[in-house]
C-alpha positions in Angstrom: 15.4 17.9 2.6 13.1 19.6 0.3 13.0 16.8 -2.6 10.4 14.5 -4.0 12.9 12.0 -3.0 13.0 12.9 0.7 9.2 13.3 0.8 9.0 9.7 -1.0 11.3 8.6 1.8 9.0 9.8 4.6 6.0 8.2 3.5 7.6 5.0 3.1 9.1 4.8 6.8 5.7 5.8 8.4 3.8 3.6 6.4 6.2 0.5 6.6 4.6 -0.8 10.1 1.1 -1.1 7.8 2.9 -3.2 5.4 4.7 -5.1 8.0 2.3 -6.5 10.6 -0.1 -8.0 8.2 2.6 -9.7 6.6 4.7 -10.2 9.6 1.3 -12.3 10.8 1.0 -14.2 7.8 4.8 -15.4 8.0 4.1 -16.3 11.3 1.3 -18.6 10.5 3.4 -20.2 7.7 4.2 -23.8 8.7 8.1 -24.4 9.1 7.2 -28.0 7.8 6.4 -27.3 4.1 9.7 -25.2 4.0 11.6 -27.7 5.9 9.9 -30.7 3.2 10.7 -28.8 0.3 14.0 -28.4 1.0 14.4 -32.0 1.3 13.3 -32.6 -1.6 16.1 -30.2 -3.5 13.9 -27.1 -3.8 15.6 -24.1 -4.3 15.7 -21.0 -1.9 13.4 -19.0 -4.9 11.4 -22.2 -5.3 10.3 -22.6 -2.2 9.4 -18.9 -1.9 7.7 -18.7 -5.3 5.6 -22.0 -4.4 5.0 -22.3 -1.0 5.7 -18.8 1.1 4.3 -16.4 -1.8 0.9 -18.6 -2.4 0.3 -18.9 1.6 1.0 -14.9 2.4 -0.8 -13.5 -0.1 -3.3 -12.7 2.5 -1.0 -10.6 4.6 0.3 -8.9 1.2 -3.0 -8.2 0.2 -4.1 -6.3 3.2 -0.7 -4.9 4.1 -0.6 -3.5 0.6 -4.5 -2.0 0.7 -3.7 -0.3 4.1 -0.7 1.1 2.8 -2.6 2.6 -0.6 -5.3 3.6 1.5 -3.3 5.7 4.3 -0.9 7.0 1.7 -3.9 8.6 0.0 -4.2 11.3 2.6 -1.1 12.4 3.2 -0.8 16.1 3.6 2.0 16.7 6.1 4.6 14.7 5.7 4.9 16.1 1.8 4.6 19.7 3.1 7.5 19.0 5.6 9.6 16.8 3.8 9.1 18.1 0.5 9.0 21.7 0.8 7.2 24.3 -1.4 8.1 22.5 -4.7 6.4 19.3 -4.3 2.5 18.6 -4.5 0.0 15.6 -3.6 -3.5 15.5 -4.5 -4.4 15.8 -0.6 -2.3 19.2 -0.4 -4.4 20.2 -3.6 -7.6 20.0 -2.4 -6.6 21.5 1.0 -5.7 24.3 -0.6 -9.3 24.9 -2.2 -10.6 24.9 1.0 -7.8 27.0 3.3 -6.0 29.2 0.8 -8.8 30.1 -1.5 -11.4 29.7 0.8 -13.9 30.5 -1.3 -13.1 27.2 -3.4 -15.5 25.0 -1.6 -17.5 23.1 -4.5 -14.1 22.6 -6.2 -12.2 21.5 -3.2 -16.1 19.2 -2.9 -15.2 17.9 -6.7 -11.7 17.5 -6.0 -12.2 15.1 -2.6 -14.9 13.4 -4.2 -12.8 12.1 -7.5 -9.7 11.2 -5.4 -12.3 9.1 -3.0 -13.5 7.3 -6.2 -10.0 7.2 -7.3 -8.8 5.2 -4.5 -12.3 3.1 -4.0 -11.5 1.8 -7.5 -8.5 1.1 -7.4 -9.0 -0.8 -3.9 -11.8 -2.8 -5.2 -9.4 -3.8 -8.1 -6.5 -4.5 -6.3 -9.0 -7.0 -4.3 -10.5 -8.3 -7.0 -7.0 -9.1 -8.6 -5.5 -10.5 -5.2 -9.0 -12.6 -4.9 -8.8 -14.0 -8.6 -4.5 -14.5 -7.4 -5.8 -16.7 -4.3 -8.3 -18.6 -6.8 -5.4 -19.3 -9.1 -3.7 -20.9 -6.1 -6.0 -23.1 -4.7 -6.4 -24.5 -7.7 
C-alpha cells in the first residue's frame, strides 16, 4: 500500500474490463476457419497470431486501448488511495489548484486545458497510427 507500484496496480485492474470487451468482441468475430486453415497448412502458433488474429483485431485493440488512455487520464482517487501522500498524477494536480489553493482558478483553468490537449493529441495519433496500421493490412 502506499507505492507507485500499488497505485499502478489499481489502475490497471479497474481499467482492464475497457481493454477487454472491445477485444474480447473482436476475438469473437474472428473466424475459427482461417486459424483452423492455417494450421493445416504448418503455420506456427506466432504465425498464425502475427498474420491472421493480430491483423483482424486490430479494431478491438484500437478502441480498447483509446478507452483505456482516455479513462486513465482522470484518475484522481484511485492514486490518492492506493498511492498515498507520496505519489502524484496530473488529475490530483490540477484538483489541488482548485480545492487546496482555492484561489488557483486560472491555473488549475491552464492546467485542465493542457492535459485535455494532451490527451486529444495523443488520441488523434494513436488513431491515425492504428488507421495507417489497418491500411497496411489490407493491402
Amino acid at each position: 500500500m502506499y507505492t507507485s507500484f500499488s497505485m499502478g496496480l489499481g489502475i490497471v485492474y479497474l481499467t482492464a474490463l475497457y481493454m477487454l470487451l472491445p477485444l474480447y468482441s473482436a476475438l469473437e468475430k474472428l473466424p475459427k476457419s482461417m486459424n483452423e486453415a492455417a494450421a493445416d497448412l504448418g503455420a506456427g502458433a506466432w504465425t498464425r497470431f502475427r498474420r491472421i488474429s493480430l491483423p483482424l483485431t486490430i479494431e478491438g485493440i484500437s478502441s480498447g486501448c483509446t478507452l483505456v488512455f482516455l479513462i486513465s487520464t482522470g484518475f484522481y482517487a484511485t492514486p490518492v488511495l492506493l498511492g498515498g501522500p507520496s505519489t502524484t498524477v496530473f488529475a490530483e494536480t490540477i484538483a489541488g489548484f482548485f480545492h487546496v489553493a482555492g484561489d488557483e482558478w486560472p491555473t488549475g483553468a491552464a492546467f485542465a486545458t493542457i492535459m485535455f490537449a494532451a490527451a486529444l493529441v495523443l488520441t488523434a495519433t494513436f488513431q491515425k497510427l492504428m488507421s495507417a496500421l489497418r491500411k497496411g493490412e489490407k493491402k
